[in-house]
N, C-alpha and C positions, 0 to 999 in steps of 0.2 A: 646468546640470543640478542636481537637488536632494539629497534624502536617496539614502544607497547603500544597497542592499538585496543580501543574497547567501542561496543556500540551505543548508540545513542542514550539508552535507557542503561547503563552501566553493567547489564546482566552478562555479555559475552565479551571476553580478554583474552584478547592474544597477545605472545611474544614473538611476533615474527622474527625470521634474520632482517628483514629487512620491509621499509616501509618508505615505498619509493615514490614520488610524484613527478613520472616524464615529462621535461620540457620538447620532447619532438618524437614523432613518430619513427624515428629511425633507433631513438634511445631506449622504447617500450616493446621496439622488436628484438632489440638486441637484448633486454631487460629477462623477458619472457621466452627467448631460444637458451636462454643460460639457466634459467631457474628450474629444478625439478618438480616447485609445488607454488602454482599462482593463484592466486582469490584478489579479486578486482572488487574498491569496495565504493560506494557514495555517501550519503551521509550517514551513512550507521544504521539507517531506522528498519535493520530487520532484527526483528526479536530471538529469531533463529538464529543457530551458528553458521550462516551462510556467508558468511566474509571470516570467518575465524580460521586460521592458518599459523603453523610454525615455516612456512617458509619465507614468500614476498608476498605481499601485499602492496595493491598500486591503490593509488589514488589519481584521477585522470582531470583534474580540474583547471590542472595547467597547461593540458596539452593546446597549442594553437586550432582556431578554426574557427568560422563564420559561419551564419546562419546563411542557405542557399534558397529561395523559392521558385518554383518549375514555374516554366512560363503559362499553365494553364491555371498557377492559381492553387489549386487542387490538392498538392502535397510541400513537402518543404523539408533540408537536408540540413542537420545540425549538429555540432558535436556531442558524443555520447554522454561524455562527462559533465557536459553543462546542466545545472539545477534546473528546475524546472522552473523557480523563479524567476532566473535568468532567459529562459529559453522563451514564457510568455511573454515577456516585457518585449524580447525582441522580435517576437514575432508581432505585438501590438503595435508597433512602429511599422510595420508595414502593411499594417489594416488586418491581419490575420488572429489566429486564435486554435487552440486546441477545441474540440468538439465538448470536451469536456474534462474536469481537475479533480482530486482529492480535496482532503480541507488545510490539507497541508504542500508546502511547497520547497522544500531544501534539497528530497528526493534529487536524484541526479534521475534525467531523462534514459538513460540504459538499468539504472535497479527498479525504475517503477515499472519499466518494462519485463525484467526480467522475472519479475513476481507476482505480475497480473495483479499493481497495484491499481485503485480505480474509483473512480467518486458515487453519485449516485445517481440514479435515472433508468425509467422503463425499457425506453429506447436505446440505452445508452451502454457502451462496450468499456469495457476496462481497455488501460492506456495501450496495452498489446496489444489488442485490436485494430488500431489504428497506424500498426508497423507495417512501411509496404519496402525493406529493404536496410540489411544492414552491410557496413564494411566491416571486417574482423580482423585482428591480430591471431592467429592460430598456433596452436605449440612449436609448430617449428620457425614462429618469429615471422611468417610470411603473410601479406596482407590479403585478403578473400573477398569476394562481392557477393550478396546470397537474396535473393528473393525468389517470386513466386516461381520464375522466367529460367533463374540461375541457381543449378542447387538446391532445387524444391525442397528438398527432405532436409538440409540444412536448415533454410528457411522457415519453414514451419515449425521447428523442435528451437529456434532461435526467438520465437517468436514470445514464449514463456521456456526462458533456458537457461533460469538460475545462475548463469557464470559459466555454464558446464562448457558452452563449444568452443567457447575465442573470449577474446576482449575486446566489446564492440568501440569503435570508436566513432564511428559518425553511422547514424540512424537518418532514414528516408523516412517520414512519416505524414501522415493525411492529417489537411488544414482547412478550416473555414472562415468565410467573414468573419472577421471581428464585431465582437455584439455585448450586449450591456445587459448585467442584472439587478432585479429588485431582490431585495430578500428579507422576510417577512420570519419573525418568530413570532411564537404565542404559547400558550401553556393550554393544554387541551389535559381531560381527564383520561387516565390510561384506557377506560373501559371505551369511552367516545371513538377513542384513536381504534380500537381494537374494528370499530363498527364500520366507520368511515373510511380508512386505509384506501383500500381500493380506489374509492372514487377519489381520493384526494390525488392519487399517483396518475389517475389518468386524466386531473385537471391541469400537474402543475409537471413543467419542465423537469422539476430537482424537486424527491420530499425525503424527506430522512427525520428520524426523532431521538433525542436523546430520553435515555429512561431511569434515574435512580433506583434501586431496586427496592429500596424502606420507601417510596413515594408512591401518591396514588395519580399523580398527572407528570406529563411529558412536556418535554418542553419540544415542539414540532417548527420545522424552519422549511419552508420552502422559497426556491428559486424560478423567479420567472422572466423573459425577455422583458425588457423597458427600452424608453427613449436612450438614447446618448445621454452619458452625465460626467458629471467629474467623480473620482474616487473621493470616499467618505475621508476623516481621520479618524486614526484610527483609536481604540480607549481598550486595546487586549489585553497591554500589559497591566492595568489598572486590574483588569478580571482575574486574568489569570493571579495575581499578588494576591486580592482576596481570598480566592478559591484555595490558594496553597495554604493561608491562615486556616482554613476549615482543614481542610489535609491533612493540618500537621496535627489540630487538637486530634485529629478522629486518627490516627498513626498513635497519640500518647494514650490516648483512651477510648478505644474500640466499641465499648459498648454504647459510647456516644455517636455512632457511627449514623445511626437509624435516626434518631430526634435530631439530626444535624441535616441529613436531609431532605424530612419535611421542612424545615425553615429556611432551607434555601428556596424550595418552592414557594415559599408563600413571598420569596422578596421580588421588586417592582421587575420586570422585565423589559430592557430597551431592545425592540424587535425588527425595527426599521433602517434597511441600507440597501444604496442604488451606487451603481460605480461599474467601471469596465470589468466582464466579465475576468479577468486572468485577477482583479484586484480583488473581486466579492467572493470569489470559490474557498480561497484558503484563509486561517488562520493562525496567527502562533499561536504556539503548543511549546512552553516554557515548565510546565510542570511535569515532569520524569516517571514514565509510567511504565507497566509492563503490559501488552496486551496477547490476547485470543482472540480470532477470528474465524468463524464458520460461514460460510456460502451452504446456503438453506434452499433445498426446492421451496419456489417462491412460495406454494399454497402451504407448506408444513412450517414460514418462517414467523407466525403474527404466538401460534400455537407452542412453538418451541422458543421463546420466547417468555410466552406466558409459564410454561413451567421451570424452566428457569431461575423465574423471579422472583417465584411460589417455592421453590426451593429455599433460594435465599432466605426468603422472608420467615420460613419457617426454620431454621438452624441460627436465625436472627445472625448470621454471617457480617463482617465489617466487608463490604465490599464496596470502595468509595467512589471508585468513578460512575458515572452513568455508562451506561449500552448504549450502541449507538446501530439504529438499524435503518438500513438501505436495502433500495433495489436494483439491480443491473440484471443488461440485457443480455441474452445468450452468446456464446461464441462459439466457433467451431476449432481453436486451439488447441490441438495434444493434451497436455496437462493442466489446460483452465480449469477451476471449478465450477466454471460456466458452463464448460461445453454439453451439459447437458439441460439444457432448458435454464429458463429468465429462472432468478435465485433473491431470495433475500438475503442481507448480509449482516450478518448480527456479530458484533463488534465487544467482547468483554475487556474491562480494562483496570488494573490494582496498581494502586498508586506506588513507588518503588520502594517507599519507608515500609511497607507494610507486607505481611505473607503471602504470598500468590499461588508457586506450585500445586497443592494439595487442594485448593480449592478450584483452579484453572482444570488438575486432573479430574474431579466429579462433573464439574461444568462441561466438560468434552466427551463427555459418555452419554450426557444426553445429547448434545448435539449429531453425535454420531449413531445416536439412536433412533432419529429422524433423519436420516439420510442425506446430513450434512459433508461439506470437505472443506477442509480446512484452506486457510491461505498463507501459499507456501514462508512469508514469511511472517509470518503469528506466529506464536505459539502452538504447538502439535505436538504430537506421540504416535505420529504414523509410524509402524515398520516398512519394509520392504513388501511385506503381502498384502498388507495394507494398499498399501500403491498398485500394484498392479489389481486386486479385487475392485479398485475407485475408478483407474484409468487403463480400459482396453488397448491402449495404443501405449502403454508405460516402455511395452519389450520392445517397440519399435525405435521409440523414444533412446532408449538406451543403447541400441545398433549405430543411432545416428551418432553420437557422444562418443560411441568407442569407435566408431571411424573417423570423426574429427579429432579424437583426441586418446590415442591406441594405450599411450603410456599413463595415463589419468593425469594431468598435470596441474586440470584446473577442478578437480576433486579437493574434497576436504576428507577428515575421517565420519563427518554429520550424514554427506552427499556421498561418500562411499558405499555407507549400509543401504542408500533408497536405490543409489542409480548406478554402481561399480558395473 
């Protein structure tokens, strides 16, 4: 076996034969007409085995290419592999902007796509949404164009396509002015947040809240348009150094887990920052976590939540991270968790020194017992029936994949059992 490959949170290790980073596009077709098993990977951050492979594994960061914008403005063509970091930055250099970001930004722009990863907001679609065309690498090494226009059914099952059809390497996607955020935290009490929700989502652009599950208030952040400003500096790694001290006592001694985060609530809270929107959306995430993620019909998501917590709280469970719960907007994508009406997004997360499985397993029985889906790459325990009982269009979904790709190439043994 070759180079070791593991993902961000240390949880999934492969020994690929090989771990390859194309310098050109003629090298990643030749790469991928020779390989009998590819998984294309970005920075790691799927918690799933959805990049894990004993065969090749790419990494696409080197391949060449520039940022393209259509003359109307409107959309803008960029390589697959570029981070998302990188892709804001350059697109804020020409007055432009993504519609909307996660809180994190390493994500390479082709795996936030291909997972229906997505920030928060009413109005607001996860990053696949906003795909209007990709170009592909395809099993037999040959390059493809695919949108609404060319290859419908490609395009749409590419649109949320886990890795399964090609290896996207430059994505056409929808841009808007460049625009600037305030962003406001504050510490509201759980019950308050329970009450007000609503209205607070259809006051502000972006609201989302973090929740300890031993605490009785939230810490609520919302995002809204402001003037042009300069980016703040930044003080995360200062927080996040803290926050890992608490961590580690509540990793040595579990029962300390509860009385450690009321006192983080009770400490002062700096809640104030203004700066260009690609700056104010993310933040580092330096503390190594494992997480769950359910997409909740939006009315079932304040309620499945609350029991949840009342769970916790009652098993007096060490669970250390806070919840983090959003809302997004509907889609009509194959296998979104969206595609069926606006959803809340409730976010569980166990710090990596600490036991997860067994408690992430009970936690997902209720979310699934309010007619959550998961995200595809969180943590889950869907089967194969699973998938098709959640997604009507799964069989269709899986026609397309085995016509793009007859020999499974870009299967794994995870992606086998859902989608073969």
């Amino acid at each position: 076996m070759g180079a070791a490959w593991s993902n961000w949170s240390g949880s999934v290790a492969s020994r690929p034969d090989a771990v390859l980073r194309p310098k050109s596009e003629d090298e990643l077709a030749a790469a991928v007409k020779a390989a009998s098993m590819v998984r294309a990977t970005g920075a790691g951050h799927s918690f799933m085995p959805l990049c894990d492979s004993n065969g090749l594994i790419l990494q696409l960061e080197d391949l060449p290419g520039t940022l393209t914008v259509a003359p109307d403005r409107q959309s803008a063509r960029a390589p697959a592999g570029w981070s998302l970091k990188k892709l804001t930055a350059a697109l804020w250099e020409e007055g432009l902007a993504l519609a909307n970001q996660g809180d994190v930004n390493p994500q390479s722009l082709a795996g936030a796509m291909a997972t229906g990863t997505h920030g928060t907001g009413r109005d607001l679609g996860s990053l696949a949404t906003f795909a209007r065309g990709f170009r592909l690498i395809g099993a037999d090494g040959e390059a493809r164009w695919c949108d609404a226009m060319t290859e419908p059914d490609l395009f749409q099952a590419q649109r949320l396509s886990l890795g399964m059809f090609g290896i996207a390497i430059e994505i056409d996607f929808a841009v808007i002015p460049a625009f600037h955020l305030e962003e406001r935290l504050e510490k509201m009490r759980w019950d308050e947040v329970r009450e007000r929700f609503d209205d607070l989502v259809a006051q502000h652009r972006h609201v989302e809240f973090w929740f300890f599950p031993h605490a009785d208030s939230v810490i609520l952040k919302t995002l809204s348009l402001t003037e042009p400003c300069d980016a703040p500096a930044s003080t995360t790694d200062m927080e996040e150094a803290a926050f890992r001290r608490v961590l580690n006592i509540g990793a040595a001694v579990p029962w300390l887990v509860p009385p450690l985060q009321k006192l983080i609530m009770k400490t002062p809270l700096d809640g104030h920052r203004r700066g260009p929107a690609y700056a104010i959306f993310p933040s580092d995430r330096t503390n190594r976590f494992e997480e769950m993620e359910y997409e909740m019909p939006r009315a079932a998501g304040l309620d499945t939540l609350a029991e949840v917590v009342g769970w916790i709280r009652k098993k007096r469970l060490p669970v250390s991270f806070p919840f983090e719960f959003r809302v997004v907007a509907p889609d009509d994508i194959w296998m979104s968790p969206m595609n069926d009406g606006p959803v809340a997004s409730i976010s569980m997360h166990q710090y990596v020194k600490m036991p997860w499985r067994e408690v992430f397993r009970d936690a997902e029985a209720i979310f699934r017992a309010h007619g959550g889906r998961p995200h595809w790459a969180k943590r889950h325990t869907l089967t194969r029936a699973d998938v098709d009982a959640l997604y009507p269009m799964a069989e269709r979904y899986r026609e397309v994949r085995r016509a793009a790709d007859p020999r499974g190439k870009f299967l794994n043994p995870h992606l086998s059992e859902l989608f073969a």
